[in-house]
C-alpha positions as protocol buffer text, in pm:
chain_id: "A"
residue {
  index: 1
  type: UNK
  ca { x: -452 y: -1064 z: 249 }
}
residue {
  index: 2
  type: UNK
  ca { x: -37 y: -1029 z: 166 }
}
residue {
  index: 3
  type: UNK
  ca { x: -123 y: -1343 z: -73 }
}
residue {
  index: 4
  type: UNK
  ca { x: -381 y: -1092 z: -241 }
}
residue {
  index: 5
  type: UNK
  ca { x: -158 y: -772 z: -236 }
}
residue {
  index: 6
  type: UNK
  ca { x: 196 y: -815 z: -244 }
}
residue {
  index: 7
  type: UNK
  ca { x: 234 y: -1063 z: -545 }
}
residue {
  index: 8
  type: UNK
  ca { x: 4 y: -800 z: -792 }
}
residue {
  index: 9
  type: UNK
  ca { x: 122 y: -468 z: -633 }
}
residue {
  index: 10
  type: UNK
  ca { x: 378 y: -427 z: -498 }
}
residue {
  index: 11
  type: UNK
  ca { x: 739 y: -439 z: -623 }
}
residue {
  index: 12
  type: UNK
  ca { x: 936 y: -477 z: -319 }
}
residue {
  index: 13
  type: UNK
  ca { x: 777 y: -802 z: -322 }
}
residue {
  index: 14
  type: UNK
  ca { x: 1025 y: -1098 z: -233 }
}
residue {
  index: 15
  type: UNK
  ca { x: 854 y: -1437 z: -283 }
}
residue {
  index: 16
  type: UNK
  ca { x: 1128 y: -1603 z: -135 }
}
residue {
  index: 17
  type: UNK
  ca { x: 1180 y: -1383 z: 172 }
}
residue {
  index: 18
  type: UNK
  ca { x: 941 y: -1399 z: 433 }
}
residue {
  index: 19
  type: UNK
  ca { x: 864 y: -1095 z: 617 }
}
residue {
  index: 20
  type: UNK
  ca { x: 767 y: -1093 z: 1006 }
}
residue {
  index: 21
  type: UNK
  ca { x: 584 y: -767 z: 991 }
}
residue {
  index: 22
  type: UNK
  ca { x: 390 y: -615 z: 680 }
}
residue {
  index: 23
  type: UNK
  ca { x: 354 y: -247 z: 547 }
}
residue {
  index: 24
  type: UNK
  ca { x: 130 y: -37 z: 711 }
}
residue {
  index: 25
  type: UNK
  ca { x: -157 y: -89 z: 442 }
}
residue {
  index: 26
  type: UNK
  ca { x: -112 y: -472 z: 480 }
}
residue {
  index: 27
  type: UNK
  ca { x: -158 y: -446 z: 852 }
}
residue {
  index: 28
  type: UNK
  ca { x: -457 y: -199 z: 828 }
}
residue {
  index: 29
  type: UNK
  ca { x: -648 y: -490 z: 556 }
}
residue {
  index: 30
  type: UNK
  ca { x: -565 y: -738 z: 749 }
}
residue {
  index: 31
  type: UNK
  ca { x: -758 y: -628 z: 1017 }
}
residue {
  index: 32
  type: UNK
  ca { x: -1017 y: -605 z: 788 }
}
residue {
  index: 33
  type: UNK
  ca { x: -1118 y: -959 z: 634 }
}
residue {
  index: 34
  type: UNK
  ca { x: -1393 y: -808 z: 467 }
}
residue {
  index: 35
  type: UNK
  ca { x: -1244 y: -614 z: 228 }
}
residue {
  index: 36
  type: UNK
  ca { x: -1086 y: -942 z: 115 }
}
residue {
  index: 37
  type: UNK
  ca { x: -1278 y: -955 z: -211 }
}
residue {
  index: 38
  type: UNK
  ca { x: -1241 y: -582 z: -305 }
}
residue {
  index: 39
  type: UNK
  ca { x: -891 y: -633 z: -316 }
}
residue {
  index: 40
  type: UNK
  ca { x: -876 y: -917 z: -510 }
}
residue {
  index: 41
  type: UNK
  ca { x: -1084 y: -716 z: -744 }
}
residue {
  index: 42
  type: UNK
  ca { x: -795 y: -427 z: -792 }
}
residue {
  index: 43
  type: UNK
  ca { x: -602 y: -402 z: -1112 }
}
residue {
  index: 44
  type: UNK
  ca { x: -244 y: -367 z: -1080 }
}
residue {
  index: 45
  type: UNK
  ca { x: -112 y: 10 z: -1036 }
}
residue {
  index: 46
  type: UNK
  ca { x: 198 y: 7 z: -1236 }
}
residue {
  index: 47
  type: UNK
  ca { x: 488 y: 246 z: -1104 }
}
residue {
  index: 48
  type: UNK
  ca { x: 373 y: 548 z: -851 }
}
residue {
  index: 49
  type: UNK
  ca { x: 21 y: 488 z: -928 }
}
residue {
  index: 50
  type: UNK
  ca { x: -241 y: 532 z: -615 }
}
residue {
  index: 51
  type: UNK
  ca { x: -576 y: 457 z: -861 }
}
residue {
  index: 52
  type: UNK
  ca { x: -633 y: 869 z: -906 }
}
residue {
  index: 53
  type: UNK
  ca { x: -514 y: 943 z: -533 }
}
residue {
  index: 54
  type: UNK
  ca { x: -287 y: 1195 z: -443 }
}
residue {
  index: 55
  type: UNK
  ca { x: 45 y: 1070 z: -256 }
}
residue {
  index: 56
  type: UNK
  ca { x: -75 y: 1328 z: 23 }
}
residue {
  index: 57
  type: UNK
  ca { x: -397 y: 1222 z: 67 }
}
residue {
  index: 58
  type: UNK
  ca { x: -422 y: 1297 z: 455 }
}
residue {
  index: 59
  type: UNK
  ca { x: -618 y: 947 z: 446 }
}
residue {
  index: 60
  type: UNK
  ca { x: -279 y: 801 z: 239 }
}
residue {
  index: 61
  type: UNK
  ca { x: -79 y: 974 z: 540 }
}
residue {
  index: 62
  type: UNK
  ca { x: -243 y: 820 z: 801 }
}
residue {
  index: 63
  type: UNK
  ca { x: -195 y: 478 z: 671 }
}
residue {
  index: 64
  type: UNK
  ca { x: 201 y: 574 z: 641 }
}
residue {
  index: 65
  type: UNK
  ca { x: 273 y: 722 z: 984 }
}
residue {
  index: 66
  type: UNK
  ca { x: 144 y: 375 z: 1077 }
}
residue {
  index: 67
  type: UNK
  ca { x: 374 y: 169 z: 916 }
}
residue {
  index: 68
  type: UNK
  ca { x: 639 y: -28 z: 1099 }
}
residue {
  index: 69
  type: UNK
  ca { x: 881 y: 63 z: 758 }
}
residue {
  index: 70
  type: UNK
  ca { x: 842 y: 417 z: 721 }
}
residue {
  index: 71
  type: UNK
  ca { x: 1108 y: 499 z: 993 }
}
residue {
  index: 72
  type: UNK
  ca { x: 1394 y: 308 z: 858 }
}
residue {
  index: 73
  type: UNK
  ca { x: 1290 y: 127 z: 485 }
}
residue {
  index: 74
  type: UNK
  ca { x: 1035 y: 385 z: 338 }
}
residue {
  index: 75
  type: UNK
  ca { x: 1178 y: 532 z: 7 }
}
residue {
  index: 76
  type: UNK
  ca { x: 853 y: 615 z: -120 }
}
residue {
  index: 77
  type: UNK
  ca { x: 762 y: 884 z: 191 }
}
residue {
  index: 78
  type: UNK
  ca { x: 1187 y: 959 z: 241 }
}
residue {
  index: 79
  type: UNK
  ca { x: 1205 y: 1371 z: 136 }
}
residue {
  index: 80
  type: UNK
  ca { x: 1592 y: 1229 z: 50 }
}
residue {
  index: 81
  type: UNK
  ca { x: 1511 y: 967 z: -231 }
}
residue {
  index: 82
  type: UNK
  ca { x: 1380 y: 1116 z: -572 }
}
residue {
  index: 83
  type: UNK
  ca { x: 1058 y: 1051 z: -654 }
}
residue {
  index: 84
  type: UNK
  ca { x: 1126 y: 844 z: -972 }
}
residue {
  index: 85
  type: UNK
  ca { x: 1327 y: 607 z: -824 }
}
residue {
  index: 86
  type: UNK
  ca { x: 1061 y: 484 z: -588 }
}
residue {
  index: 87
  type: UNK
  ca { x: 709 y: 384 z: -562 }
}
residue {
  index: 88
  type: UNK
  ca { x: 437 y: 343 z: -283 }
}
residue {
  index: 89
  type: UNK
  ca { x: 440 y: -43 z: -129 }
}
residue {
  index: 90
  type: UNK
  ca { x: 187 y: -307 z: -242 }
}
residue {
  index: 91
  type: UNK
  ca { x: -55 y: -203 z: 85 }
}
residue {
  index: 92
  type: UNK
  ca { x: -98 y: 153 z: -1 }
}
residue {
  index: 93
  type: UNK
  ca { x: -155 y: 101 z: -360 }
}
residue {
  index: 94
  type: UNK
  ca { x: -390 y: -126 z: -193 }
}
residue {
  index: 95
  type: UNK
  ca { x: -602 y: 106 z: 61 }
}
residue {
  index: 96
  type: UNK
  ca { x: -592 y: 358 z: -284 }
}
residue {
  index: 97
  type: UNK
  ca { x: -772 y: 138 z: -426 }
}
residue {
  index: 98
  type: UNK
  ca { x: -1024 y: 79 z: -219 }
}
residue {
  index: 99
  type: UNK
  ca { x: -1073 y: 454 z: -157 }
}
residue {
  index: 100
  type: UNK
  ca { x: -1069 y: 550 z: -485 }
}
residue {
  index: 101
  type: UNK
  ca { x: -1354 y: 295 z: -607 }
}
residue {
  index: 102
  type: UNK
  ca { x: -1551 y: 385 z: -267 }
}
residue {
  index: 103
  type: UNK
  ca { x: -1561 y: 82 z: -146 }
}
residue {
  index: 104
  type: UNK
  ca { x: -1382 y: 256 z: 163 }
}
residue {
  index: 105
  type: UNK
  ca { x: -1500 y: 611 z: 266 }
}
residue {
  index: 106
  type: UNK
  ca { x: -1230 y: 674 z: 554 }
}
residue {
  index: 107
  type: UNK
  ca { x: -968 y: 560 z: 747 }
}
């Protein structure tokens, strides 16, 4: 699933720097092999793009207060860092996606 997501979208991508943990949407897809195909489906989401989605979307949220990053590496949900100098992580733009086209209904 990270092979699916993080090279097409998301930017704090580092091909070269393994991670031991994902982002919160990574770990919620990978749980879900299914959805495998639908995500290989996505077009890239350039910048702050969620596919349509709101950045509050309490389904968004829930995904976030997940993640192992949002308590010490989370620009994108920090009240501190403007919004144009960050954007959502590869998984979320991810789970968007997937709620957006309906492939998903909830959380």
């Amino acid at each position: 699933m990270r092979e699916l997501i993080c090279p097409r979208l998301c930017r704090y991508h580092k091909p070269d720097k393994p991670e031991e943990v994902g982002c919160g949407g990574v770990l919620w897809l990978e749980a879900r092999s299914h959805l495998e195909g639908a995500v290989a489906k996505l077009p890239p989401q350039p910048g702050r793009g969620l596919y349509g989605l709101d950045a509050d979307d309490p389904r968004l949220l829930a995904v976030c207060r997940a993640c192992p990053y949002r308590a010490e590496g989370c620009d994108f949900r920090d009240p501190g860092v403007p919004p144009e100098a960050c954007e959502p992580c590869g998984g979320l733009k991810a789970v968007a996606g997937l709620l957006a086209t309906g492939v998903i209904q909830e959380l």
